[in-house]
Backbone as CSV, one residue per row, in Angstrom:
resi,resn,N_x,N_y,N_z,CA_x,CA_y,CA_z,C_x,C_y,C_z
1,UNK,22.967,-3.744,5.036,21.874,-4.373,5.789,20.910,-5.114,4.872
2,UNK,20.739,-4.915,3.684,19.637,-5.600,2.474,20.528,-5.876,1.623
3,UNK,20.209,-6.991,1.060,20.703,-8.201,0.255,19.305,-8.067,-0.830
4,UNK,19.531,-7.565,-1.764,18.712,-7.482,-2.867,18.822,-8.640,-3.421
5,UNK,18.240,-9.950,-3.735,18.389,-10.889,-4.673,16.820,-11.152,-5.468
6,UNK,15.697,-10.300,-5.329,14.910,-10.833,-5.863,14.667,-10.904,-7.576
7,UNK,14.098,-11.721,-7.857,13.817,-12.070,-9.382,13.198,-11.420,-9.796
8,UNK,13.859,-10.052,-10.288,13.179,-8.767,-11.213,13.620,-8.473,-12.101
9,UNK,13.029,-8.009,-12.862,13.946,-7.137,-14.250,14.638,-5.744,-14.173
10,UNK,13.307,-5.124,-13.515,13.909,-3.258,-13.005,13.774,-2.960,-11.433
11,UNK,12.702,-3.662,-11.134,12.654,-3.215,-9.165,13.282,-3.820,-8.628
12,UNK,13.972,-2.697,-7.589,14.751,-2.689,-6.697,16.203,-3.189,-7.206
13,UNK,16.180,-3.141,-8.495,17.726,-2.949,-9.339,19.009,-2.341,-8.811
14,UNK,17.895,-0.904,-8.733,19.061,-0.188,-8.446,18.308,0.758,-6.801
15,UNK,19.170,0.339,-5.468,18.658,0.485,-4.289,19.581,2.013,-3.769
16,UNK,18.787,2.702,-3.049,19.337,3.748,-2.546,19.112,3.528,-0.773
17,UNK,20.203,3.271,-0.014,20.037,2.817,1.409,21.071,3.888,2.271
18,UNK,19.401,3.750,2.844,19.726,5.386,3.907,20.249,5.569,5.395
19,UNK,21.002,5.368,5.775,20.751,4.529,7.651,20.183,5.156,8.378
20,UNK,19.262,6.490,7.935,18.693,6.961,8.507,17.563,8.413,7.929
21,UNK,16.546,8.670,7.756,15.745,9.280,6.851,14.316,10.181,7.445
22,UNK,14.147,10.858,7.071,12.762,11.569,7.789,11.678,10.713,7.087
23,UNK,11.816,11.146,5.425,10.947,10.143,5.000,11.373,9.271,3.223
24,UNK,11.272,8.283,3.121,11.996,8.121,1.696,10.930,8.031,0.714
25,UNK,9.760,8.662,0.935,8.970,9.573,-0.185,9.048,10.730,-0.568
26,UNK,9.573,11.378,0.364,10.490,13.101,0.661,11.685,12.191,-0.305
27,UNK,12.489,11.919,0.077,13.777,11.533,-0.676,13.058,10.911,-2.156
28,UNK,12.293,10.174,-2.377,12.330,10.001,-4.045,11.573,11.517,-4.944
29,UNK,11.065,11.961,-4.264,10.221,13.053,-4.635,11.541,14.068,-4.944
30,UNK,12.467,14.418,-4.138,13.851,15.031,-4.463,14.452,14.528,-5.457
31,UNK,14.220,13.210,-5.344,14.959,12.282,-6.832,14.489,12.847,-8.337
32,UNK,13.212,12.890,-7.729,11.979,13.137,-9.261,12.272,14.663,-9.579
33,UNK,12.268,14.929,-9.007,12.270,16.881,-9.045,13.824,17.265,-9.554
34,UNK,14.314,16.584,-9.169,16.548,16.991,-9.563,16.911,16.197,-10.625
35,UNK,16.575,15.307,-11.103,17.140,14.254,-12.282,16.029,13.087,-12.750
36,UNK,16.408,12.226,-13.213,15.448,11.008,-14.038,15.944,9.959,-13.346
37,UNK,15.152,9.525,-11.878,15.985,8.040,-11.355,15.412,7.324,-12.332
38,UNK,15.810,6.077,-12.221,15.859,4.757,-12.670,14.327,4.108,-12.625
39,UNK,14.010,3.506,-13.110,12.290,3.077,-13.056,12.662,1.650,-11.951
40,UNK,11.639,1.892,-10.685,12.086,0.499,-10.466,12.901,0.820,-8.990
41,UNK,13.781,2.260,-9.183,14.131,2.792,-8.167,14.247,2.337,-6.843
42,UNK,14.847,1.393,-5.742,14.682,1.510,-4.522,15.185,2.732,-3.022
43,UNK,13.959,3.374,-2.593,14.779,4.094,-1.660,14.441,3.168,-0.262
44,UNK,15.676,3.197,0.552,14.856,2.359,2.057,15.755,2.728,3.345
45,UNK,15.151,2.833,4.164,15.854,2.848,5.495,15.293,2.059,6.777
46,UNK,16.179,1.890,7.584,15.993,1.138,8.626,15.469,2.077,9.984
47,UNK,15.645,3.491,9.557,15.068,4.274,10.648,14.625,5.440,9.884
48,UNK,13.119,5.518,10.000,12.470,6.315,9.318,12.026,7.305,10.669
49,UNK,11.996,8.780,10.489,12.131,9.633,11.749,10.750,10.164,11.366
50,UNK,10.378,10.551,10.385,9.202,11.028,10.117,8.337,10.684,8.999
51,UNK,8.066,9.371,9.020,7.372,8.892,8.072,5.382,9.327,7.906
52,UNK,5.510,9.186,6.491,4.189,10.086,6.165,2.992,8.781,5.951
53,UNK,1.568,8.832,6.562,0.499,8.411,6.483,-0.823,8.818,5.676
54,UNK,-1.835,8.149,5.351,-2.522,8.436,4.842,-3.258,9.596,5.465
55,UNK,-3.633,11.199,4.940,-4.719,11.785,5.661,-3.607,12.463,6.406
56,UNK,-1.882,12.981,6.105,-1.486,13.891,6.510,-0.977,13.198,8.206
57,UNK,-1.128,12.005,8.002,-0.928,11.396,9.236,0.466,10.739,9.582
58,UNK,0.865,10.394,10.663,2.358,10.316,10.841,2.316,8.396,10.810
59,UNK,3.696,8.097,10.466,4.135,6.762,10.218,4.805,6.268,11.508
60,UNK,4.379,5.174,12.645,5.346,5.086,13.837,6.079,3.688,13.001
61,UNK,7.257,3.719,13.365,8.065,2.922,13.319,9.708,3.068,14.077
62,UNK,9.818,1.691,14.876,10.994,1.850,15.640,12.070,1.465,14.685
63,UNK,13.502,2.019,14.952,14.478,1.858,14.364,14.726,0.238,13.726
64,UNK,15.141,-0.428,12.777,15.684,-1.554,12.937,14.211,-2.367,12.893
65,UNK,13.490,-2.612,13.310,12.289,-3.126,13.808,11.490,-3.854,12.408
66,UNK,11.242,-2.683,11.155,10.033,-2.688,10.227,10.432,-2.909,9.006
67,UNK,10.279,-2.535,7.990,10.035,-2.491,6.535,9.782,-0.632,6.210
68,UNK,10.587,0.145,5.908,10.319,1.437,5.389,10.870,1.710,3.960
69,UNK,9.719,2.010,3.325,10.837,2.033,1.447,9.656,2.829,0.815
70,UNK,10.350,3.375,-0.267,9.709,3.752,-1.895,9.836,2.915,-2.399
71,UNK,9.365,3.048,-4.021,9.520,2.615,-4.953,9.290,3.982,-6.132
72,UNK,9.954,3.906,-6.987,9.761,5.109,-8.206,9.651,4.309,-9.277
73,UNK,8.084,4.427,-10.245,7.825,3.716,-11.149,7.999,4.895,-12.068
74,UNK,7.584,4.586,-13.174,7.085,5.926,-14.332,6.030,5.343,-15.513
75,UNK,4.842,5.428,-14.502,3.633,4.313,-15.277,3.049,5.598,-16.390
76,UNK,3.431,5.761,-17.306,3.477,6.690,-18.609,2.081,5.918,-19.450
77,UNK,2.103,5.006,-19.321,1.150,4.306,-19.844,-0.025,4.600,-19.615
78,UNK,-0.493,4.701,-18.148,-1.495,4.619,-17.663,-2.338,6.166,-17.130
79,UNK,-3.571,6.131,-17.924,-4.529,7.346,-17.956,-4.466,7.768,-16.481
80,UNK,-4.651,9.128,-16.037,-4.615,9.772,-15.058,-6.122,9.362,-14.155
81,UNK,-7.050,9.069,-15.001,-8.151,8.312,-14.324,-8.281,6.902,-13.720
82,UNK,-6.877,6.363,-14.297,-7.310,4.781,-13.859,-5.443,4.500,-13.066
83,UNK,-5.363,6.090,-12.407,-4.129,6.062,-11.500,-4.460,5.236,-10.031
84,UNK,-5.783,4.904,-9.879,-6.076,3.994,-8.185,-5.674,2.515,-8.187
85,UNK,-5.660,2.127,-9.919,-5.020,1.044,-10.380,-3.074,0.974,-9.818
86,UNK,-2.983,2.060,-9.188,-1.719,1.758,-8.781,-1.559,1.503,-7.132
87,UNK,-2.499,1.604,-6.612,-3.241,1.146,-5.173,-3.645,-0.396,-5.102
88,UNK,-3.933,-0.411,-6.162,-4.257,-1.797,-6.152,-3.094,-2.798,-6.357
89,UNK,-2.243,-2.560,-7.603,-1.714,-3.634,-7.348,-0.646,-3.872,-5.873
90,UNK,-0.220,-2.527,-5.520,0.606,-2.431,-4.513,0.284,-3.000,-3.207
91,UNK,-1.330,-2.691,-3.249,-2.463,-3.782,-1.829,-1.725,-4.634,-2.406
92,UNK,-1.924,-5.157,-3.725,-2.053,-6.453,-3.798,-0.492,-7.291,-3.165
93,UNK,0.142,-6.853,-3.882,1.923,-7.272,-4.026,2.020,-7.487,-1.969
94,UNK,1.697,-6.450,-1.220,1.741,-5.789,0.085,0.808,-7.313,1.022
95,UNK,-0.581,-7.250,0.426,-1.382,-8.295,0.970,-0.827,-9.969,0.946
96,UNK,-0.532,-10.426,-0.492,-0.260,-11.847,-0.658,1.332,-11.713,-0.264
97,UNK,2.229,-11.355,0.131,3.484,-10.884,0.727,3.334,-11.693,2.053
98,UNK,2.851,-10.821,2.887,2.137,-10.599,4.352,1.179,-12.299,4.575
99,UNK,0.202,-12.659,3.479,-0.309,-13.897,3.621,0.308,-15.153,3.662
100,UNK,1.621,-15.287,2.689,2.734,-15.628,2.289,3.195,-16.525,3.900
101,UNK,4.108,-15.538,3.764,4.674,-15.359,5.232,4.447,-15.718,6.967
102,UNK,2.710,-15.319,6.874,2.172,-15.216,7.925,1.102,-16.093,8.140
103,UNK,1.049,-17.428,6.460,-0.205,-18.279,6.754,-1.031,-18.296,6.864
104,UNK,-1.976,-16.727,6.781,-3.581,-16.591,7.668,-3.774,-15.658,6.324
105,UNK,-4.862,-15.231,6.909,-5.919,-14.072,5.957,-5.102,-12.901,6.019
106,UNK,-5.309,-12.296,5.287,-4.738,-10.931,4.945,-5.791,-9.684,4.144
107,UNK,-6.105,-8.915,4.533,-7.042,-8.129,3.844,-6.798,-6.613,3.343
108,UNK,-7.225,-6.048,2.727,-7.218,-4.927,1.989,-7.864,-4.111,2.493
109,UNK,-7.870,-2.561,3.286,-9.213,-2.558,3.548,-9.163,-0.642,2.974
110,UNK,-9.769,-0.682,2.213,-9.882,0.348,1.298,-9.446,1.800,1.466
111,UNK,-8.845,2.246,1.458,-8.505,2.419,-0.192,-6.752,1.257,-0.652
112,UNK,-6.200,1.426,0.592,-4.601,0.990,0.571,-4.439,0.380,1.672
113,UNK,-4.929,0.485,2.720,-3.935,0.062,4.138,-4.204,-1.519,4.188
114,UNK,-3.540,-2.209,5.099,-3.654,-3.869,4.802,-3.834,-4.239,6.599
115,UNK,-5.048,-5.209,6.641,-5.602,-5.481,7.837,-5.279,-6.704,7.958
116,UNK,-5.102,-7.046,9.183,-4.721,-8.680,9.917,-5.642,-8.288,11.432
117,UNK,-6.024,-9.293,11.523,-7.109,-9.899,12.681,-8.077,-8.171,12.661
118,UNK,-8.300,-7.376,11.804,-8.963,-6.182,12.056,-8.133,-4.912,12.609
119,UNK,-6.663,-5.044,12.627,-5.868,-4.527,13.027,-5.067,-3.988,11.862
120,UNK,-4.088,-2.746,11.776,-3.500,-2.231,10.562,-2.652,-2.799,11.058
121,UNK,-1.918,-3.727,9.791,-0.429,-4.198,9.300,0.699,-3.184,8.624
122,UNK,0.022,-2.635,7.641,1.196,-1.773,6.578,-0.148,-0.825,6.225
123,UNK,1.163,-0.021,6.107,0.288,1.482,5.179,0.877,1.865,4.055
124,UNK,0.337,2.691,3.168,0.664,2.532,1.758,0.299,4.316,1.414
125,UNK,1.455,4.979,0.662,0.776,6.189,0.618,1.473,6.270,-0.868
126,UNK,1.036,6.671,-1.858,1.531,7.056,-3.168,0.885,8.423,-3.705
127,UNK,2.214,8.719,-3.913,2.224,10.127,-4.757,2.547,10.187,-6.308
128,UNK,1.861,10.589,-7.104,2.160,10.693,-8.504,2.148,12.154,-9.015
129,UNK,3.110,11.873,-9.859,3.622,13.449,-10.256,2.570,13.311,-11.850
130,UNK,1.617,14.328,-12.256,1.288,14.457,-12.753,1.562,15.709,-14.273
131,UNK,1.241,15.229,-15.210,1.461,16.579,-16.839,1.089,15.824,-17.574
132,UNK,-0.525,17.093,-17.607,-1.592,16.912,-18.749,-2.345,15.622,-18.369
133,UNK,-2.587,15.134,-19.133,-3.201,13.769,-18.694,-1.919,12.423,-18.374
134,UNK,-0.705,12.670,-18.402,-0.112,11.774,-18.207,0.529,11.281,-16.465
135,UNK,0.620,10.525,-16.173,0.817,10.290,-14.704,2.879,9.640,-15.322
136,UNK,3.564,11.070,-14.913,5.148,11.118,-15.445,6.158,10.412,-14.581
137,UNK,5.647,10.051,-13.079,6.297,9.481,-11.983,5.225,9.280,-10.837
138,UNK,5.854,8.004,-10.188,4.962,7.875,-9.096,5.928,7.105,-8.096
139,UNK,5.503,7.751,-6.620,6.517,7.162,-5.845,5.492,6.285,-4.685
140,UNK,6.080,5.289,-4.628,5.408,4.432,-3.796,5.963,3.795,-2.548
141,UNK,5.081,4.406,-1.659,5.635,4.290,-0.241,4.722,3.330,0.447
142,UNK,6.135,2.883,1.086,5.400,1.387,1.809,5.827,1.237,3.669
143,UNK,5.212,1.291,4.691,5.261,0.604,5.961,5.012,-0.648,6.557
144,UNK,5.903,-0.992,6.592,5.024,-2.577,7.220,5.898,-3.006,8.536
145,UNK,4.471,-3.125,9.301,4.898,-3.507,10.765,5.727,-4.765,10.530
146,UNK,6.890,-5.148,11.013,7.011,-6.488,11.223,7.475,-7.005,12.520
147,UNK,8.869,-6.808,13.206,9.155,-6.840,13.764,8.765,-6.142,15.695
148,UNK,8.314,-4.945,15.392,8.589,-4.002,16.428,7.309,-4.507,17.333
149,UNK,7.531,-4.328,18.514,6.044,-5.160,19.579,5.479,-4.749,20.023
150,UNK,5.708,-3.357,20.442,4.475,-2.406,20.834,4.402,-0.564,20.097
151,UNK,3.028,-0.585,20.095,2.676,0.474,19.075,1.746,1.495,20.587
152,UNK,2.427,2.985,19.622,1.167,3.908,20.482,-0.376,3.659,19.948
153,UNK,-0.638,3.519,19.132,-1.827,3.025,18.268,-2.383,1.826,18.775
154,UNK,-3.194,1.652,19.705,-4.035,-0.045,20.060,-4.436,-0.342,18.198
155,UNK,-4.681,0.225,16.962,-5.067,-0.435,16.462,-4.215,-0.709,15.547
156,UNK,-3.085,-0.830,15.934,-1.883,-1.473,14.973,-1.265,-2.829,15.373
157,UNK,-0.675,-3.720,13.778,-0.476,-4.689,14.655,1.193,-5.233,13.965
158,UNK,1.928,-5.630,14.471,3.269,-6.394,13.616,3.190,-7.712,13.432
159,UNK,3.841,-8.557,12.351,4.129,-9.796,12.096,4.355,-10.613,13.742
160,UNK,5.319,-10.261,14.335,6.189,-10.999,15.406,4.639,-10.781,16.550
161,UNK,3.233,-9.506,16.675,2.489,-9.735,17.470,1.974,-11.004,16.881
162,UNK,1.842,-10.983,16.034,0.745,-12.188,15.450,1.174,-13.823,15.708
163,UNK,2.276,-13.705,15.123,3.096,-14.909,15.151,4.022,-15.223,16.027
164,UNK,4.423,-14.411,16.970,4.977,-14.218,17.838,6.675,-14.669,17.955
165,UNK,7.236,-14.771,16.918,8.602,-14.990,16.236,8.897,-13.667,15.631
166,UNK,10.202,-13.808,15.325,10.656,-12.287,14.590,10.934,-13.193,12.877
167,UNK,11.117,-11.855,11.924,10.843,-12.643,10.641,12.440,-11.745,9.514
168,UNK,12.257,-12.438,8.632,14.065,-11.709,8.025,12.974,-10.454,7.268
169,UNK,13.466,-9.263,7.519,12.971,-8.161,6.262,13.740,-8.096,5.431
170,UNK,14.771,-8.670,5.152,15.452,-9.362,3.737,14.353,-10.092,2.858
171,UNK,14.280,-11.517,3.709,12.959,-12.416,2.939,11.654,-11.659,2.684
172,UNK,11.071,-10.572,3.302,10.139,-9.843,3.209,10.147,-9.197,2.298
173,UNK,11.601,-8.240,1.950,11.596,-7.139,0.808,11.548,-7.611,-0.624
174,UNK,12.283,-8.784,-0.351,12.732,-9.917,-1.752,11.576,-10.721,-2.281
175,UNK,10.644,-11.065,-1.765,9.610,-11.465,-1.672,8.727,-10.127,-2.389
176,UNK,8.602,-9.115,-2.084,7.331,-8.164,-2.013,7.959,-7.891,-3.560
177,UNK,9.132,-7.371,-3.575,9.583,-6.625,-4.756,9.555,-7.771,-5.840
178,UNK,9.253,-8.900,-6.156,8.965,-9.893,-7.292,7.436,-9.868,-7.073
179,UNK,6.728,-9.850,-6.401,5.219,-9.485,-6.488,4.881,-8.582,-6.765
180,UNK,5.455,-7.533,-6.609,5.093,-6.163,-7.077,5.376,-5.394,-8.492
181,UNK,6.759,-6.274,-8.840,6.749,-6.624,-9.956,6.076,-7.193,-10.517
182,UNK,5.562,-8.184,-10.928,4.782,-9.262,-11.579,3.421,-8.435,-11.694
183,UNK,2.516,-7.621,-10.729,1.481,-6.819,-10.875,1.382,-5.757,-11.596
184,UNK,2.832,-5.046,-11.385,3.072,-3.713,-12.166,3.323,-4.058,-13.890
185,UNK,3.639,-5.346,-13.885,3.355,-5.572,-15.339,2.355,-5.933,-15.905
186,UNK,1.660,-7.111,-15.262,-0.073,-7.077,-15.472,-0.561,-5.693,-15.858
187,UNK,-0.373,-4.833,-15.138,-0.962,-3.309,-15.125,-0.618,-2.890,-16.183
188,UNK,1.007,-3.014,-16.790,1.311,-2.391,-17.861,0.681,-3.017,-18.800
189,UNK,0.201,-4.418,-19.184,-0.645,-5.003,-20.042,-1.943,-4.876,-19.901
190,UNK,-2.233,-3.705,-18.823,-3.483,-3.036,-18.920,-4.828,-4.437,-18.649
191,UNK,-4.054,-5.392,-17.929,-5.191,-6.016,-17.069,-6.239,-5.783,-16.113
192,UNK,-6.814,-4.912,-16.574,-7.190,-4.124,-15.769,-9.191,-5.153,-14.571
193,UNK,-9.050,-5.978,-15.486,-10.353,-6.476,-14.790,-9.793,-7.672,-14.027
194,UNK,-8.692,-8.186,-14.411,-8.168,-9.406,-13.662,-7.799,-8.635,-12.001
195,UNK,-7.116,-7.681,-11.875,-6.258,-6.884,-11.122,-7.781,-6.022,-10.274
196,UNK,-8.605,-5.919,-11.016,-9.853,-5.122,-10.030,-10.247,-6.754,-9.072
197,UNK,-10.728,-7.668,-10.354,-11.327,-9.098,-9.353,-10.417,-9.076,-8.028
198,UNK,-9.399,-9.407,-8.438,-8.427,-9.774,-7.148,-8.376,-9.079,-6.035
199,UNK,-8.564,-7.275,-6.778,-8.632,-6.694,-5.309,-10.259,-6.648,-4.191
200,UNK,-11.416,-6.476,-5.255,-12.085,-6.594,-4.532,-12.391,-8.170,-3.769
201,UNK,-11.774,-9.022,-4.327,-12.197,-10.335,-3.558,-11.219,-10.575,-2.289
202,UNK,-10.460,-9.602,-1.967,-9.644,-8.891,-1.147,-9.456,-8.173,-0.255
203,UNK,-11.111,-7.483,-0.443,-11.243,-6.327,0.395,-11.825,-6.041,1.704
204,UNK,-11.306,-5.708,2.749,-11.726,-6.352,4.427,-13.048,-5.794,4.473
205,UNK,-13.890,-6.297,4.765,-15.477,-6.186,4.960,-16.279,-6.299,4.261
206,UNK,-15.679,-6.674,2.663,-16.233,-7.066,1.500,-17.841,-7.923,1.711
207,UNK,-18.559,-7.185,1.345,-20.083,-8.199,0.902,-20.873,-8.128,2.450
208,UNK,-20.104,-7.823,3.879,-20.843,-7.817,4.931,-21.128,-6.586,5.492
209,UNK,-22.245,-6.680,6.324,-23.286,-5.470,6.612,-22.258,-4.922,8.162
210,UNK,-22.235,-3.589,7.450,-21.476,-3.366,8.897,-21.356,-1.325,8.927
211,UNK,-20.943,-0.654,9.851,-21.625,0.544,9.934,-20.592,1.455,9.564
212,UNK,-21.067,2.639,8.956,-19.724,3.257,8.503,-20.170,4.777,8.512
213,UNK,-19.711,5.978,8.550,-19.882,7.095,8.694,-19.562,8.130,7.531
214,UNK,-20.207,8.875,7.251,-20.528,9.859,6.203,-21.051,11.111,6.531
215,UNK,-19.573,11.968,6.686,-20.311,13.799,6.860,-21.139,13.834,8.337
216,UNK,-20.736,13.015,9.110,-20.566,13.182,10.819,-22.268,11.896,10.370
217,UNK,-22.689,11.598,9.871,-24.099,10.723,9.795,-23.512,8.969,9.374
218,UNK,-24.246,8.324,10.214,-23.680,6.914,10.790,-24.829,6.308,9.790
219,UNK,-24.776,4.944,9.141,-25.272,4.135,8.662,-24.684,3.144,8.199
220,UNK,-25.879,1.875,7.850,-25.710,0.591,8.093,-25.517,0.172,6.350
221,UNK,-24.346,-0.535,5.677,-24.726,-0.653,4.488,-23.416,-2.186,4.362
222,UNK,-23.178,-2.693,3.185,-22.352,-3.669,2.859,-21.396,-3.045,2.013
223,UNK,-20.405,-3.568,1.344,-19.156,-3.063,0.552,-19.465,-4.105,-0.597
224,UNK,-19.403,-3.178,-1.808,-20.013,-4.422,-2.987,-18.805,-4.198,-4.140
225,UNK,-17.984,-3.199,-3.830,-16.896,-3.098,-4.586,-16.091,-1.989,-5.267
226,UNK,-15.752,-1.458,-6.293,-15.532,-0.308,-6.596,-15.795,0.327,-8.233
227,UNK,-15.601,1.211,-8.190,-16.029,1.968,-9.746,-14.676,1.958,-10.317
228,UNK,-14.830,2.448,-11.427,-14.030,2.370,-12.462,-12.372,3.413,-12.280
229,UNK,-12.828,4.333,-11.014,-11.952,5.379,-10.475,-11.486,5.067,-9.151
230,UNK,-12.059,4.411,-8.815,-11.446,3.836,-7.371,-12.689,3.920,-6.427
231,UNK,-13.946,4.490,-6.652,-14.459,4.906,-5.365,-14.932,3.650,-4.705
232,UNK,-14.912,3.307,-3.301,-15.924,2.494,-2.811,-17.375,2.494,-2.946
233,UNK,-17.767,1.299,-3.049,-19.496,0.919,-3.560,-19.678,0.379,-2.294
234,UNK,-20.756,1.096,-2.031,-21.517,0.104,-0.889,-23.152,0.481,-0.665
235,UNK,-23.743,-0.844,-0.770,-25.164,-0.765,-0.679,-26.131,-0.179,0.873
236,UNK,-26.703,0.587,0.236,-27.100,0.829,1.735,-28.498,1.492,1.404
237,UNK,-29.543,0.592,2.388,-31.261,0.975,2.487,-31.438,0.364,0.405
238,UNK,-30.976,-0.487,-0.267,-31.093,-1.138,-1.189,-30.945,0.159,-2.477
239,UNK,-29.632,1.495,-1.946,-29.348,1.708,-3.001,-27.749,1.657,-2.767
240,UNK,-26.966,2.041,-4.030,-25.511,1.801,-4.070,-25.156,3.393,-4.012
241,UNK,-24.111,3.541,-3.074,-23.741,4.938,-2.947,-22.046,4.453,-3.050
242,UNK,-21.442,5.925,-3.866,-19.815,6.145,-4.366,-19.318,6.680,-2.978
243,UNK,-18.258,6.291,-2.753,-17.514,7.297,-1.729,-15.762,7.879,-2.042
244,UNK,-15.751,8.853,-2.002,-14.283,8.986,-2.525,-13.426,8.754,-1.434
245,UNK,-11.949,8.824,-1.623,-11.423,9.753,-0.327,-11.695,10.690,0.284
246,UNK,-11.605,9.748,1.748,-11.796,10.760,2.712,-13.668,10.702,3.172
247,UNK,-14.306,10.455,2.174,-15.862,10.517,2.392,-16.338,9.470,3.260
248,UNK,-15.546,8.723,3.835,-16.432,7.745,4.345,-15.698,6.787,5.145
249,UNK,-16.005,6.935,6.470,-15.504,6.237,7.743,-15.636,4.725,7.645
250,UNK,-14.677,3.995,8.184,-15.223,2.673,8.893,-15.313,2.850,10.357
251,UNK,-16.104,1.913,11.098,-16.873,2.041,12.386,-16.709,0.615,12.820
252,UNK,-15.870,0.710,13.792,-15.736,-1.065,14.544,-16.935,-1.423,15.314
């Protein structure tokens, strides 16, 4: 069903295709734990039965329909503190993919998930296997609506709602996996301020005043960017407050 031809050196080299899977972050995580896959690793299926979300949350996707995959890097390089740098480039690779393709705006909207018209496009969940300070494997899981036309979720949205055509997830995967490449090496050259610019000039609600929730308490503040660890910055009553995961709602 996938025709790997994109212009890479190690991703998606070597593809592991499933015709059918609970989740293929469960499956690379088995990979990581039983032997040494391949850096670059592709796992993917066309029917993901129980795919995993941010926050312990479930992945809908119809058979045939989407985009469901890992990726297994082994970013050895990179300090266990500046592991959100692997969120980023993956927004990134995930966002200009999706913009690509779809002609319009595409946004980031923090920490990982990727927004079109204010609506979730793709979700992004990565797990890294950690020893000592080194980050030894990381598996990177990717959803992206494309095809499929109706969601239990009103706030989800697919390529084919938007554009209202269906699109090749061949050209999609081949496409993402040379962008995602190209970032993951930036990263390995430890670009690390080029790769922050991009994401925050990226980021859905970036710079505008809009309301967001904290520890059940609602307030009014802007998004001015992020710290050096990932947290969201946002100004609010003219001071700057951190938010980690999980700390801090958006509010339509």
């Amino acid at each position: 069903m996938y025709n790997i031809s994109a212009n890479t050196i190690f991703t998606g080299k070597t593809i592991i295709c499933l015709p059918t899977c609970h989740s293929t972050n469960d499956h690379a995580s088995n990979l990581l734990s039983e032997g040494n896959p391949i850096e670059g690793t592709l796992i993917i299926t066309p029917n993901q039965t129980a795919g995993k979300g941010q926050r312990g949350r479930s992945w809908e996707a119809e058979s045939g329909k989407n985009l469901t995959f890992s990726l297994i890097y082994r970013p050895t390089f990179l300090p266990i503190s500046q592991q959100f740098y692997l969120n980023i480039i993956t927004s990134l690779a995930v966002r200009d993919t999706l913009a690509y393709f779809l002609k319009t705006e595409v946004k980031v909207k923090w920490p990982n998930d990727i927004y079109l018209t204010n609506k979730k496009i793709c979700g992004i969940l990565i797990q890294n296997s950690l020893k000592k300070s080194t980050i030894t494997g990381s598996i990177i899981g990717i959803g992206i609506n494309v095809n499929q036309e109706t969601f239990s979720d009103k706030k989800a949205i697919s390529m084919i709602n938007y554009a209202g055509t269906e699109f090749s997830v061949n050209e999609l995967l081949n496409y993402f996996l040379s962008k995602m490449e190209v970032y993951y090496l930036k990263l390995r050259e430890m670009k690390l301020e080029e790769l922050t610019d991009l994401y925050i000039s990226n980021l859905y609600r970036y710079n505008e005043l809009n309301y967001f929730k904290t520890m059940g308490v609602e307030f009014r503040g802007k998004i001015t960017g992020i710290d050096k660890i990932g947290r969201l910055q946002i100004e609010s009553d003219e001071k700057t407050k951190l938010f980690d995961f999980k700390e801090v709602e958006f509010l339509n």
